[in-house]
N, C-alpha and C positions, 0 to 999 in steps of 0.2 A: 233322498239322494240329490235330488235337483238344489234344496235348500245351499248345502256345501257350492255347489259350481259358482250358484250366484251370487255367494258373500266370496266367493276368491275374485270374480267377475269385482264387483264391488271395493275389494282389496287394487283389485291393479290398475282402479281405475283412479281412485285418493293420491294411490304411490306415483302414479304418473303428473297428477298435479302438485302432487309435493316435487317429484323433479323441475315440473315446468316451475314453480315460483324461486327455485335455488338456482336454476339456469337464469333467469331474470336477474335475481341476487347477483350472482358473479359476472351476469354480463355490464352489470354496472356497478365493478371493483370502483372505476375511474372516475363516477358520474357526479361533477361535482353536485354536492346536496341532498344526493341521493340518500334513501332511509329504505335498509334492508325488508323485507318482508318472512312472517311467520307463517306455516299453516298447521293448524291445529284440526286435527281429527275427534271424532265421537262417532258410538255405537247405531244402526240404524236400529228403530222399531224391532222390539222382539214377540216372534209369536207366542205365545201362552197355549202348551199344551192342556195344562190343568191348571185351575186358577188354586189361591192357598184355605186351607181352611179352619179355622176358631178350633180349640181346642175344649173339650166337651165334659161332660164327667168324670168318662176312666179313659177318656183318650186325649193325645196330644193333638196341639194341630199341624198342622203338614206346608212347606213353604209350597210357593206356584212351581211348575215345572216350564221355562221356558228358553227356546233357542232364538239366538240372535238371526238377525240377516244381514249382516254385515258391516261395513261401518261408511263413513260419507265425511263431507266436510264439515265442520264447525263453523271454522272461521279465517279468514288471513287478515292479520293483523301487522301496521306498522308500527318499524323499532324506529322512537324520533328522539333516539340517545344521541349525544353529542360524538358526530364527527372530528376527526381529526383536522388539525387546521395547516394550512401550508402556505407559506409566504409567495408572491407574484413579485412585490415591486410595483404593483401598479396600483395607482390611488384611489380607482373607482372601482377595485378588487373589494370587496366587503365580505366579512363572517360574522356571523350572530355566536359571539361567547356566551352560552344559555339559553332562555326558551323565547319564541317567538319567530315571527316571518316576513319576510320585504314582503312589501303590497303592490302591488303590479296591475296594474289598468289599462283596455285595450279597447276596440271595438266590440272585443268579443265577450264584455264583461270586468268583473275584478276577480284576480287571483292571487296566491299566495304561494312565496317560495322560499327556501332555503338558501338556495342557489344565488351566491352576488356576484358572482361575475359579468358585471354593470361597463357603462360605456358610456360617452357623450354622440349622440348624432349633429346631424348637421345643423339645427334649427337648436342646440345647447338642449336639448330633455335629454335626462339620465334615464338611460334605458336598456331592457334586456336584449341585447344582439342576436338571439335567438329569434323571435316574433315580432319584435317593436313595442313589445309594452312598456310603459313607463311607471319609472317608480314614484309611488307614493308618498310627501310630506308636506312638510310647510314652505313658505319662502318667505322671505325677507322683507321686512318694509324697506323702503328707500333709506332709511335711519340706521339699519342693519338690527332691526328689534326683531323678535319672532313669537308670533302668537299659536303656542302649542293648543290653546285650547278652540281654534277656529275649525273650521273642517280642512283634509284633508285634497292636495291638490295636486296635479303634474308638477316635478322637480323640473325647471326648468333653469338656467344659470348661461345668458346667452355671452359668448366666449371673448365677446369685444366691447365690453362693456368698460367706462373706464368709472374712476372713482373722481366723484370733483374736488375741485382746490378748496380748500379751508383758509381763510383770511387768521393772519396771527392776532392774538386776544391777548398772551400773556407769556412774557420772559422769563425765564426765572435765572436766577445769581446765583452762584458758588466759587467757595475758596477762602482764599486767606488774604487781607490787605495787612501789612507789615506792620504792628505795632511800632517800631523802631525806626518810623518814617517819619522826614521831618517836615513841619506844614508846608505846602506849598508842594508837594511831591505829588504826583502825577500816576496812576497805574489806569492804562486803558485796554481795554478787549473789544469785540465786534461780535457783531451774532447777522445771522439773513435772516430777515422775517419775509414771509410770506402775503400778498395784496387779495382781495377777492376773487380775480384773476388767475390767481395760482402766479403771479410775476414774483420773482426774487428781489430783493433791494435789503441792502448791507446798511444798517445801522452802527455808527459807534458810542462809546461811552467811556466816559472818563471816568476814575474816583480819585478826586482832590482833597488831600489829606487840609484840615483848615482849623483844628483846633486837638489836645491829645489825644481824643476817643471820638473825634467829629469827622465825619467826610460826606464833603456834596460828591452827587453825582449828576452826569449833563450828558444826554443821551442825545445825537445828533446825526443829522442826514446829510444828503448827498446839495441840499439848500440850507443847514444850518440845523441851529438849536431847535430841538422837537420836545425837550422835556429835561426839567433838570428835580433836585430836592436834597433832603441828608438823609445819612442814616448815621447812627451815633451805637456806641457800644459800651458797657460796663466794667467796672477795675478788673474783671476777670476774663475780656476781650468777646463775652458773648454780646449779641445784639439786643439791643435794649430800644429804638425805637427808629421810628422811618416816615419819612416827610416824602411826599410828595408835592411841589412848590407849583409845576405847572404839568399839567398831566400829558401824557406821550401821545402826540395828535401826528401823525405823519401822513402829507398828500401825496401820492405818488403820482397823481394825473393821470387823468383816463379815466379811473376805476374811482371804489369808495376809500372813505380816507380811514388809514389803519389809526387804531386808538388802540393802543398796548396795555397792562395795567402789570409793572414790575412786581417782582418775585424773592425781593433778597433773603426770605427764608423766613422762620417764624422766632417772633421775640423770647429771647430765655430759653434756644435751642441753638444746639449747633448746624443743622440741617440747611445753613444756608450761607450766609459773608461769614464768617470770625475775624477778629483782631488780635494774632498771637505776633510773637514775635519770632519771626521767619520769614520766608520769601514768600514776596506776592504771587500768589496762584488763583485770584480773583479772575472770573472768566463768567460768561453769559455761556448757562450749559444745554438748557433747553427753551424751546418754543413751538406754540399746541399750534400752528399751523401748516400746512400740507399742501404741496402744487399738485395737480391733474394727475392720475396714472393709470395706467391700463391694467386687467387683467394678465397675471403673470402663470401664476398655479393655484392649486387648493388644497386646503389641506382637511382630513376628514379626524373628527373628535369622538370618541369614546359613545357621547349620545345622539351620534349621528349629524352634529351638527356639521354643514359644509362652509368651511371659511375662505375667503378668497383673499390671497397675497398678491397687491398690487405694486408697478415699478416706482412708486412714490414712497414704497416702507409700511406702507398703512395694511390695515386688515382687516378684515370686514367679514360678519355675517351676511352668507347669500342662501340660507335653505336650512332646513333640518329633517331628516329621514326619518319617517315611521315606521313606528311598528304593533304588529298584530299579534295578540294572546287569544288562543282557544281553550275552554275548560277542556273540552275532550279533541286534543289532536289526531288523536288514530282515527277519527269519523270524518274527516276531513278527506273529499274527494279526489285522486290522484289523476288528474286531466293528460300526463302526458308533458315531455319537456320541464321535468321536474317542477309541475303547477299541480297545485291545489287549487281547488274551489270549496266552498261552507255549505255542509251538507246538513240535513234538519238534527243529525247527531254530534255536530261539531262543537255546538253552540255559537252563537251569534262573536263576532272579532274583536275585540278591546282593544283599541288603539290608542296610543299613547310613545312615551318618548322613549327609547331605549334606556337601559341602566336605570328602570324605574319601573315600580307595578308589579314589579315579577319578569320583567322583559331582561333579555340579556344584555352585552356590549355590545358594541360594533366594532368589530375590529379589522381597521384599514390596511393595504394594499396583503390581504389574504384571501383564501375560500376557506370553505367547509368542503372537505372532499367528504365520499362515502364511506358510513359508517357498518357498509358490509367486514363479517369477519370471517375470512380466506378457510383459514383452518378450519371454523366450527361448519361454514360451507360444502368442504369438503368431508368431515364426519357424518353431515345431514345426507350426501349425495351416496355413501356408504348403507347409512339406515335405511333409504330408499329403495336403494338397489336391493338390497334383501330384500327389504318388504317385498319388490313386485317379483323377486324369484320364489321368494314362498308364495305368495299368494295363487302364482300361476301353476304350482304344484298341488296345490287345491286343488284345480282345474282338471291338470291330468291324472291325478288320482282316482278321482270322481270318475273320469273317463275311463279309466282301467276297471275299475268296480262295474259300470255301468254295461261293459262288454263282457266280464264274467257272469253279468246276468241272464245277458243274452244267450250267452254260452251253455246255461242249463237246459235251452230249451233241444240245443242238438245234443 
């Protein structure tokens, strides 16, 4: 009789832990990164009233005869299915499209999370607003190169940082000089190059038509002639070869002295001057250098990579965001404030770049909200609920039985 009481006993005790972990579940409908949790029940130990026995000459044999006592937990286990993802607007919002985990670093250790709803502090480390931990990758050399395969460091990206000037190396030429021009004709453009300095200073350039498929050109400053030569073109107006007579030396003073190396395009292409007959559209369209600029915004790439857009137009690699692969994620420790810690059933963290290895994307100004499911929540809270009203009917049952027994004796 007693057996019965104490497997209902045992019944309302699982069903109430299966409430408590669906109460958790739904109280973290909203919890970005969150991952649902499972509990899984099993039988406890059963007594053996009679054990089984071998079946003999003229007899069969006989199974055990045995009753359960109840049943207990197994296991709770997490679901680290992908969440749905939902847009912020904001740039150091991050979601991992696929498997893996921001790495987050603190005093109190390294953990791992789902959760990017990330942040600048005051000192530039990208960080959880939550504790202060910061997240884990690479940075930048000075060059804007990134060495994925060094160890792993504080994102740090300090906010006033500026980019330096780039001295101009090389002009490049496009357009059309008019077939149909008579020697002696004249088309000029200007371009700004840039000094060591990051100073501006305005160069011009002539092309002087000087024979039918010949023209010099005389590239000159704000003190005179800095570089002159030809470039000459074939019966079909494409360019067919380029002199350079005295090479483009310009002093601006003060600073070092810019030395240019012209760019009219490549011979037996059109990619750069032509000689058709049409209007001159000859123009100096680019030049690789850049004045001083500050940090403006950032922008976040697919592999985590953090690029920084400065007020000069330039762009530059400042950082790249890692990420962690566990063989077995459901062993992985849940510390609280949607943190993990690697637990001896985790397996040790593979680190590596997103969109690689098996790691997912990263996807900029989103989260990962939780991947609880409302409805199937509420069926489990259904199942529960049974469960502990039957099991507590056990209970009284027994008790009824138990006071009929008593009852024989008056």
């Amino acid at each position: 009789m007693m057996r019965s009481m104490f497997s209902g006993v045992s019944g309302l005790r699982i069903h109430q832990t299966m409430m408590d972990v669906i109460g958790n579940n739904i109280a973290n409908i909203n919890t970005i990164g969150y991952k649902s949790s499972t509990i899984n029940f099993q039988s406890m130990l059963s007594q053996v009233l009679k054990g089984a026995t071998t079946s003999g000459e003229n007899t069969g044999g006989t199974n055990p005869m045995q009753i359960g006592l109840g049943s207990k937990m197994s296991s709770v286990d997490s679901n680290f299915a992908q969440g749905n993802l939902q847009s912020t607007g904001k740039v150091t919002d991050m979601a991992i499209q696929g498997e893996g985990f921001f790495i987050l670093k603190s005093s109190d250790g390294v953990f791992y999370t789902r959760a990017g709803n990330f942040s600048f502090d005051s000192a530039g480390n990208l960080v959880n607003p939550a504790d202060g931990s910061i997240v884990q990758g690479w940075v930048a050399e000075s060059d804007g190169t990134i060495n994925t395969n060094s160890s792993i460091t504080n994102i740090n990206i300090p906010i006033d940082q500026i980019i330096e000037p780039v001295a101009t190396t090389e002009v490049g030429y496009g357009g059309n000089l008019p077939a149909d021009a008579a020697v002696g004709e004249i088309c000029p453009t200007s371009i700004d190059v840039i000094d060591s300095q990051g100073n501006s200073h305005s160069l011009a350039v002539e092309f002087e038509k000087t024979a039918g498929n010949t023209w010099e050109w005389t590239i000159t400053g704000p003190a005179g002639a800095v570089g002159d030569g030809t470039i000459t073109f074939d019966l079909n107006g494409i360019l067919s070869g380029i002199t350079v007579t005295t090479p483009i030396s310009y002093d601006p003073g003060g600073t070092d002295i810019i030395n240019i190396t012209p760019d009219f395009g490549t011979t037996g292409d059109i990619d750069g001057l032509t000689q058709f007959s049409s209007d001159s559209t000859a123009a100096a369209i680019s030049q690789n250098g850049n004045v001083a600029g500050s940090l403006q915004s950032l922008a976040i790439g697919s592999n985590g990579g953090i690029t920084g857009v400065f007020s000069n137009g330039q762009n530059k690699n400042l950082a790249q965001i890692a990420l962690a692969l566990f063989k077995n994620p459901g062993g992985l420790i849940d510390v609280g404030s949607s943190l993990y810690s690697q637990s001896n059933n985790s397996g040790v963290a593979v680190i590596g770049e997103s969109d690689s290895g098996g790691r997912g994307q990263i996807i900029a100004g989103t989260v990962e909200m939780s991947n609880v499911d409302l409805a199937k929540e509420f069926a489990n809270m259904i199942i529960a609920q049974r469960g502990f009203q039957a099991n507590s009917r056990i209970i009284t049952s027994s008790d009824e039985m138990l006071q009929e027994l008593v009852r024989l004796k008056s």
